[in-house]
Each structure stands twice: as structure tokens, then as C-alpha cells.
C-alpha positions as CSV (number, residue, x, y, z in Angstrom):
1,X,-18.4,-3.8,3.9
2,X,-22.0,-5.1,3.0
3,X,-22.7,-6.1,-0.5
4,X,-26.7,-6.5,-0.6
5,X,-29.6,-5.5,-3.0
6,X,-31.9,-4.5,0.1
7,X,-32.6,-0.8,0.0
8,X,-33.2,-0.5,3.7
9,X,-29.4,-0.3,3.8
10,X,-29.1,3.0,2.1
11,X,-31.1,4.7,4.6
12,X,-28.0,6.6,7.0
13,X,-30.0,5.7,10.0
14,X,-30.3,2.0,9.6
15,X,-26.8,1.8,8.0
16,X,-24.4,3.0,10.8
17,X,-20.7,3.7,9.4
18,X,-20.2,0.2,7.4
19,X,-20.1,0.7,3.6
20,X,-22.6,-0.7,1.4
21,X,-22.0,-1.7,-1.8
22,X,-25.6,-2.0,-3.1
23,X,-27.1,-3.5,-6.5
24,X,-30.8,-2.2,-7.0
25,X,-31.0,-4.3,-10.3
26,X,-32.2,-8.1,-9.1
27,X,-32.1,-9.0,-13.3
28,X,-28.3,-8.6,-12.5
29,X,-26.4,-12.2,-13.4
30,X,-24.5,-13.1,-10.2
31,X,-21.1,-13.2,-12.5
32,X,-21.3,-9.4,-13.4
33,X,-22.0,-8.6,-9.8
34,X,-18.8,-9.9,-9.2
35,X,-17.3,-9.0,-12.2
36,X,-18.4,-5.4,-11.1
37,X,-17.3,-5.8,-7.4
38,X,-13.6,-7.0,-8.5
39,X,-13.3,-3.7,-10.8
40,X,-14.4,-1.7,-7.6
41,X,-11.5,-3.4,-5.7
42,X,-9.2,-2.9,-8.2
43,X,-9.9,1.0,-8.0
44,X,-10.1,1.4,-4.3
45,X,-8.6,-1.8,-2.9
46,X,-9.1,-0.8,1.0
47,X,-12.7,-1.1,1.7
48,X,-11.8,2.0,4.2
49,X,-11.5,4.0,1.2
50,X,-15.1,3.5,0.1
51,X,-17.6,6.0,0.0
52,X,-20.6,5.0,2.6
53,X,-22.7,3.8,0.0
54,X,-21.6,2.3,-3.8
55,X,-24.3,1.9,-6.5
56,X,-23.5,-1.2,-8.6
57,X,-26.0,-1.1,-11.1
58,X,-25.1,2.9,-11.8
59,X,-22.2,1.6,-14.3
60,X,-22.8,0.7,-18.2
């Protein structure tokens, strides 16, 4: 799994089969990143689970 903010990784070609869990919003304090990535593991704890790409900063 790749956590990143670069939006090269949501292009399939460039991305291969390893999810992305992908934050667009660089304003975002690095405590609710992780605040955000620890609810996503709560809800799907085996990164195999994950959809190919997870948009962060698409929860309010």
C-alpha cells in the first residue's frame, strides 16, 4: 500500500496493482491524515481488501 498526495499515482498505468491511499488536500494536518488512515484500517484491516485507489480527503 502507498499512502501519497502525488496524483501521478491514480493514473492505472503508472500505478500497477499496489493500492493507493491518496490525499489530494496538502492543507491536510499530518494528525488527521493519520487519524483518517487508522479509521480506514479499522474498517478494512487487510490492505488486500482495499480498493486500488482510496480518496482521503473524500470524507467530512
Amino acid at each position: 500500500m502507498v499512502l501519497t498526495h502525488d496524483s501521478d499515482f491514480l493514473d492505472p498505468e503508472k500505478r500497477g496493482p499496489v493500492p493507493v491511499v491518496y490525499y489530494g488536500d496538502d492543507t491536510m494536518d499530518t494528525y488527521e491524515i493519520a487519524d483518517r488512515v487508522d479509521e480506514l484500517i479499522s474498517w478494512v484491516p487487510d490492505p488486500g481488501d482495499l480498493p486500488l485507489v482510496t480518496n482521503l480527503t473524500e470524507w467530512t
